[in-house]
DSSP file (Angstrom, degrees, kcal/mol; ACC not computed):
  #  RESIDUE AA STRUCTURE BP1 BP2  ACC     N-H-->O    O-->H-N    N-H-->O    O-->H-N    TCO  KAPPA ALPHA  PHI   PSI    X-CA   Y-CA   Z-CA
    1    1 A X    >>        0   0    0      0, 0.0     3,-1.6     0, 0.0     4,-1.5   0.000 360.0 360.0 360.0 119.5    0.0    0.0    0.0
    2    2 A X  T 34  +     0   0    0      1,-0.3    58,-0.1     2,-0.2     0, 0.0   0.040 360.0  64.2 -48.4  12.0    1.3    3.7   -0.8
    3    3 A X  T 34 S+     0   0    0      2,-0.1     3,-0.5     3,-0.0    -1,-0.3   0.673  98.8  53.0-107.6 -11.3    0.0    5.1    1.8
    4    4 A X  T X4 S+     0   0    0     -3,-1.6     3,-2.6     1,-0.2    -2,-0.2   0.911  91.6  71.8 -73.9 -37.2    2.3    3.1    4.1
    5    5 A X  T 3< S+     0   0    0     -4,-1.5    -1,-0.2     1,-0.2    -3,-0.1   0.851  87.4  75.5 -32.8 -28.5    5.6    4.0    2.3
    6    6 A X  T 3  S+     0   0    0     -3,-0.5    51,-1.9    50,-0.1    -1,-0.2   0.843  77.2  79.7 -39.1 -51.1    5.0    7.2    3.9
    7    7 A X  B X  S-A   56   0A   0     -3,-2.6     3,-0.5    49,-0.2    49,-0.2  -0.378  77.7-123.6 -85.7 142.6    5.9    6.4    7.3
    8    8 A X  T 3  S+     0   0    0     47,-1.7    -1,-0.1     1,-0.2    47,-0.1  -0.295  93.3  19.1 -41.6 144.8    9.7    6.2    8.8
    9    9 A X  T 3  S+     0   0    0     60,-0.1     2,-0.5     1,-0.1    -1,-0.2   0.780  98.7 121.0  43.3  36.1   10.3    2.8   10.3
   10   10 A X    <   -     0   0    0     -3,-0.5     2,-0.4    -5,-0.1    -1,-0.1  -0.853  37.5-169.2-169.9 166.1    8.0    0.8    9.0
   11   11 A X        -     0   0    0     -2,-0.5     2,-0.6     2,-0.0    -3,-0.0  -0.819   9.6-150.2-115.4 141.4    7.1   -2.0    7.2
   12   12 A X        -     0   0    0     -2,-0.4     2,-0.4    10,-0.1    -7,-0.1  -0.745  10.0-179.5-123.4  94.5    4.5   -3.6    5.7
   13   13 A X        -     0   0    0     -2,-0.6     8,-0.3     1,-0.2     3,-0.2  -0.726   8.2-175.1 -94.7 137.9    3.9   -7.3    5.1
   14   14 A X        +     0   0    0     -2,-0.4     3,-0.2     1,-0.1    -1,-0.2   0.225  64.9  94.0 -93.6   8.8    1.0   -8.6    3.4
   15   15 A X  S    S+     0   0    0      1,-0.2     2,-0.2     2,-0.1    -1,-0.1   0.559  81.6  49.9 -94.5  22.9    1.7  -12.0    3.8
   16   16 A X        +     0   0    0     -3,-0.2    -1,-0.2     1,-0.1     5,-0.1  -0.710  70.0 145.8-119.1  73.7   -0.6  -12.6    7.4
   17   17 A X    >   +     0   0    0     -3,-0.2     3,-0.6    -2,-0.2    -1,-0.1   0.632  62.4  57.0-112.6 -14.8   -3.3  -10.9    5.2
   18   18 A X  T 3  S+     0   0    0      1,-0.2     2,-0.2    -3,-0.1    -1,-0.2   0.827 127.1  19.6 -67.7 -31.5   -6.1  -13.5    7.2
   19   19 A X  T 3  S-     0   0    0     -3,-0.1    -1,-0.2     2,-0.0    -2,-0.1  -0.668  97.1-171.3-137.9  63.1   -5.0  -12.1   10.9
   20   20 A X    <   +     0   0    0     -3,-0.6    17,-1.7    -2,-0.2    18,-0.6  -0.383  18.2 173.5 -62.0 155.7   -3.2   -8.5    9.3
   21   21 A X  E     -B   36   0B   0     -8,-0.3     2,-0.8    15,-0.3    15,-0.2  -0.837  43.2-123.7-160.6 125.0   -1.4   -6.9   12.2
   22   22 A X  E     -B   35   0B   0     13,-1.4     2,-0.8    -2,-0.2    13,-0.7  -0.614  28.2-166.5 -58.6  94.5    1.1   -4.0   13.4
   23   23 A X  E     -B   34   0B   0     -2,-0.8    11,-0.2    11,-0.2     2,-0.2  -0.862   9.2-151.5 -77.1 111.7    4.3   -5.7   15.3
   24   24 A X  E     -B   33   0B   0      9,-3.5     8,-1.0    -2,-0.8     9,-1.0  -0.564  12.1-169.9 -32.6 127.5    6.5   -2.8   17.3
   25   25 A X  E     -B   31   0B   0      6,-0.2     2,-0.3    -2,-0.2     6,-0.2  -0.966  14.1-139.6-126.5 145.2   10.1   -3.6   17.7
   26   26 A X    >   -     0   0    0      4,-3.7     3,-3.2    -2,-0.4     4,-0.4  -0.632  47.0 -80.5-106.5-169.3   12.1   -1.6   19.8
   27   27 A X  T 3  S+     0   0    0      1,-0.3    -1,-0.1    -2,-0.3    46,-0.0   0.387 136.9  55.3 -76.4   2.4   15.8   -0.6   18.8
   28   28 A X  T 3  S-     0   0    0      2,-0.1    -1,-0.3     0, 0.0     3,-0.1  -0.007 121.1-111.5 -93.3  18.5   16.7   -4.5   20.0
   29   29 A X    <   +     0   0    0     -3,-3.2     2,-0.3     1,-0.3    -2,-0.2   0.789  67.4 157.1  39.1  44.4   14.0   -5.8   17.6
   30   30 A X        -     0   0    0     -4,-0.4    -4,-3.7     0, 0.0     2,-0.3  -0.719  52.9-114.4 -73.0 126.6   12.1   -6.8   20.7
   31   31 A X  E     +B   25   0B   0     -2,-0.3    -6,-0.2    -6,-0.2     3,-0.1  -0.797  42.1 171.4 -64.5 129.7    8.5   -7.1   20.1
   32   32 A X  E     -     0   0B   0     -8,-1.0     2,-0.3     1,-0.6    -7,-0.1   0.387  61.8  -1.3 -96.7 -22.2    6.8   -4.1   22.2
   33   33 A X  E     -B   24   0B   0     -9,-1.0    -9,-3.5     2,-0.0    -1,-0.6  -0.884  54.5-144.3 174.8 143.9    3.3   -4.4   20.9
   34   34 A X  E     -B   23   0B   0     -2,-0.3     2,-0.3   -11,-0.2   -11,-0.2  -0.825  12.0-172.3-115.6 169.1    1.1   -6.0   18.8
   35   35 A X  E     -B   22   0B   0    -13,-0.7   -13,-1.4    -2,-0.2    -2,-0.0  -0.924  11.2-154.1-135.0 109.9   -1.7   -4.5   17.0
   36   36 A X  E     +B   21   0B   0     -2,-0.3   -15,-0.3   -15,-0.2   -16,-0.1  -0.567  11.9 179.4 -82.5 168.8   -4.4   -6.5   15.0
   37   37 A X    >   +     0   0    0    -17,-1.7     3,-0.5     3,-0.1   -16,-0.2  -0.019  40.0 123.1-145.0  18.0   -5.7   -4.3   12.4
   38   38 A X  T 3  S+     0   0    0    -18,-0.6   -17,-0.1     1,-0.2   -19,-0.0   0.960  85.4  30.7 -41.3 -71.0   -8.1   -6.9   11.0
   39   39 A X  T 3  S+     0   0    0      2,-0.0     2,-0.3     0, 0.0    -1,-0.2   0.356  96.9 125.9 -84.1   9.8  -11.3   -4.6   11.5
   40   40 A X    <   -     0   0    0     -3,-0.5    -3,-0.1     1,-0.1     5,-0.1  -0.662  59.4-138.2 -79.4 128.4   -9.4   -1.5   11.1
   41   41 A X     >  -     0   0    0     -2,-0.3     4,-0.9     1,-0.1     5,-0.3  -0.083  29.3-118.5 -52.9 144.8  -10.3    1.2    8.5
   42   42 A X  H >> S+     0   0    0      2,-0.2     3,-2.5     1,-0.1     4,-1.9   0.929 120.3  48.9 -56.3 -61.8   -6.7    2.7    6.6
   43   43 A X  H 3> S+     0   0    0      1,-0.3     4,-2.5     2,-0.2     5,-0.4   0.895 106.0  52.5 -39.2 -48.0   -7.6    6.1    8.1
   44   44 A X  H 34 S+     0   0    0      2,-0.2    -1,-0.3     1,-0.2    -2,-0.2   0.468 114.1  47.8 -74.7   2.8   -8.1    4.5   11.5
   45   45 A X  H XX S+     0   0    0     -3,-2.5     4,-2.0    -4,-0.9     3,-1.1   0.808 104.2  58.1 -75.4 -63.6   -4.5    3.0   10.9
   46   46 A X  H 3X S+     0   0    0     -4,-1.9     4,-0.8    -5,-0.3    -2,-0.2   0.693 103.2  47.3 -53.7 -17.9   -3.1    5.7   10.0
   47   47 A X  H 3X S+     0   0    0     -4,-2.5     4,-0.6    -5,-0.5    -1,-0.2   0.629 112.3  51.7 -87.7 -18.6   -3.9    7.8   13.2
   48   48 A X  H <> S+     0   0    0     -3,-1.1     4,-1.8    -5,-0.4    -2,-0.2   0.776 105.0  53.2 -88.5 -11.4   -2.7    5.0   15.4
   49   49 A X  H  <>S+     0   0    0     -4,-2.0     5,-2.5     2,-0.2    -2,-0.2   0.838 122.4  35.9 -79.5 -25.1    0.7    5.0   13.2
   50   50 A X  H ><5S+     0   0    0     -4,-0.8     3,-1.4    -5,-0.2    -1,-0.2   0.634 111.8  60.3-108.1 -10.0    0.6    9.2   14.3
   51   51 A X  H 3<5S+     0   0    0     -4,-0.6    -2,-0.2     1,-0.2    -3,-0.1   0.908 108.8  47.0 -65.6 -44.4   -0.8    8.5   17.7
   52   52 A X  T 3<5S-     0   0    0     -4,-1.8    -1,-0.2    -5,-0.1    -2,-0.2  -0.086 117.6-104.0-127.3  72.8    2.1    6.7   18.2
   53   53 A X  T < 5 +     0   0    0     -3,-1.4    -3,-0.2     1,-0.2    20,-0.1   0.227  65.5 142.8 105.0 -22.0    4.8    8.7   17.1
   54   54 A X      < -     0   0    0     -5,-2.5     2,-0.5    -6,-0.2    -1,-0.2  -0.223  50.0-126.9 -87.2 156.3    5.7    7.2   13.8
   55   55 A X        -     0   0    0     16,-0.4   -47,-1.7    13,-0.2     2,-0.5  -0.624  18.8-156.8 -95.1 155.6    6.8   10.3   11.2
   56   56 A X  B     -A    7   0A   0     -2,-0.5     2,-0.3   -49,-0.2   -49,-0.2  -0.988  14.3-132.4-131.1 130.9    4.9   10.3    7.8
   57   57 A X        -     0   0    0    -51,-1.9     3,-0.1    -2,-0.5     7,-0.1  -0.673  16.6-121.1 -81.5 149.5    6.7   12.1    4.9
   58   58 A X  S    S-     0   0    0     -2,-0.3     2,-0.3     1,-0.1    -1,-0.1   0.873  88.1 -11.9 -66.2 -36.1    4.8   14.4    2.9
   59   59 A X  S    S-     0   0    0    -53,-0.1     2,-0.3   -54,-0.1    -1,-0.1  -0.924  90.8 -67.0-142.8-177.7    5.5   12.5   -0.1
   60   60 A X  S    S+     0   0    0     -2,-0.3     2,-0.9     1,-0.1     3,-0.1  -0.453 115.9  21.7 -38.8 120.9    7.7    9.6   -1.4
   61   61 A X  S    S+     0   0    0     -2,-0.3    -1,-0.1     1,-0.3    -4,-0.0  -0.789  92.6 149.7 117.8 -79.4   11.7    9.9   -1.7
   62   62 A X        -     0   0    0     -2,-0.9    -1,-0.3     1,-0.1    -5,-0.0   0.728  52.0-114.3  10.3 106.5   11.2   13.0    1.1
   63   63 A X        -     0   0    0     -3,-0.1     2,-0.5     1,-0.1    -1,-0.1   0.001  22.5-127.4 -42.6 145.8   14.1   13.4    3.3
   64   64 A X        -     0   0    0     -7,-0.1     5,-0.1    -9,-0.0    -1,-0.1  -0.965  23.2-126.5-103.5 137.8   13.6   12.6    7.3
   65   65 A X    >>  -     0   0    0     -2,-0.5     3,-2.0     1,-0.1     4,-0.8  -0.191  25.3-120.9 -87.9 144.8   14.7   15.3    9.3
   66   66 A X  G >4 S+     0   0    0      1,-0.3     3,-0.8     2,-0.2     4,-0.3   0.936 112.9  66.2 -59.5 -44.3   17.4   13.7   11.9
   67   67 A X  G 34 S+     0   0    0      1,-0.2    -1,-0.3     2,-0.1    -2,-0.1   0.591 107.9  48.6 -64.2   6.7   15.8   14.6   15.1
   68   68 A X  G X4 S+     0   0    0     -3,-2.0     3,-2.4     2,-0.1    -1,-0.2   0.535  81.6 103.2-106.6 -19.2   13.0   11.9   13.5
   69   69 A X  T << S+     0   0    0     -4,-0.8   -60,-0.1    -3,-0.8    -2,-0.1   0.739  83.6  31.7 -14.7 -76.4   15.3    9.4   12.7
   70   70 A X  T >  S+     0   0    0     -4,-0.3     3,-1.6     2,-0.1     2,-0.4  -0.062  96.4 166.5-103.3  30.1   14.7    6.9   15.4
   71   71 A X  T <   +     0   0    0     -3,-2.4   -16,-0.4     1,-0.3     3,-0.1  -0.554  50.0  24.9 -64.6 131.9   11.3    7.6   15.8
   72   72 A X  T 3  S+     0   0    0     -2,-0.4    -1,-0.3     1,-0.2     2,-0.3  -0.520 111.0  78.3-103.4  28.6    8.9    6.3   17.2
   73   73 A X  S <  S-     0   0    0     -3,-1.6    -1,-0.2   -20,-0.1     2,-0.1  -0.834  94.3-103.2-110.5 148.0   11.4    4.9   19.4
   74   74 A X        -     0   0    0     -2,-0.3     3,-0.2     1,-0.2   -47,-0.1  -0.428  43.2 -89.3 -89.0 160.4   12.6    7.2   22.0
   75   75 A X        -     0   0    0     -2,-0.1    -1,-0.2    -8,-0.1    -4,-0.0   0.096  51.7 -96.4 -64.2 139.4   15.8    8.6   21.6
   76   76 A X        -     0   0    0     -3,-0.1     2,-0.3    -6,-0.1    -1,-0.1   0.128  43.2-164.4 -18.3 132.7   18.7    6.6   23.2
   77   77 A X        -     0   0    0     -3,-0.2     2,-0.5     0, 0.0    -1,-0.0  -0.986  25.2-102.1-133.1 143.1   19.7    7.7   26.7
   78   78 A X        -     0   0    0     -2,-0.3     2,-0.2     1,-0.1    -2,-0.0  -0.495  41.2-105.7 -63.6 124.2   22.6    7.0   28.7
   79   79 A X              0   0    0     -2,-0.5    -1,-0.1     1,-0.1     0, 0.0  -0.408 360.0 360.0 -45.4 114.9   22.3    4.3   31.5
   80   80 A X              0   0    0     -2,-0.2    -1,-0.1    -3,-0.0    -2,-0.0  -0.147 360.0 360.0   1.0 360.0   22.2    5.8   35.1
């Protein structure tokens, strides 16, 4: 789907297309959450992909500004 190219950091397989679903990985490619999206509209996908966090380019190619980089993950921090 073109409208998912949009987003930074993420990907879209169509091949669980009977149980489709959003996996979260965090920046150890940990699953953090799953999401089914079976009875989900595209709009109503796309506002949980900007509810949490993920950047959408305005169009295709479209540079990501650096402070977006590692988004929607938060940025790294030094351990305590």
């Amino acid at each position: 789907m073109e409208r998912w190219a949009l987003y930074h950091n993420l990907e879209y397989d169509s091949s669980e297309e009977k149980n489709p679903r959003l996996i979260l990985y965090n920046d150890k490619d940990e699953v953090v959450k799953t999401v089914p999206v079976k009875k989900m509209k595209a709009d109503e996908i796309s506002s949980l992909l900007d509810s949490l966090g993920f950047y959408k380019r305005s169009q295709k190619g479209e540079e990501v500004p650096e402070e977006f980089q590692h988004f929607p993950l938060p940025a790294p921090r030094d351990e305590l």
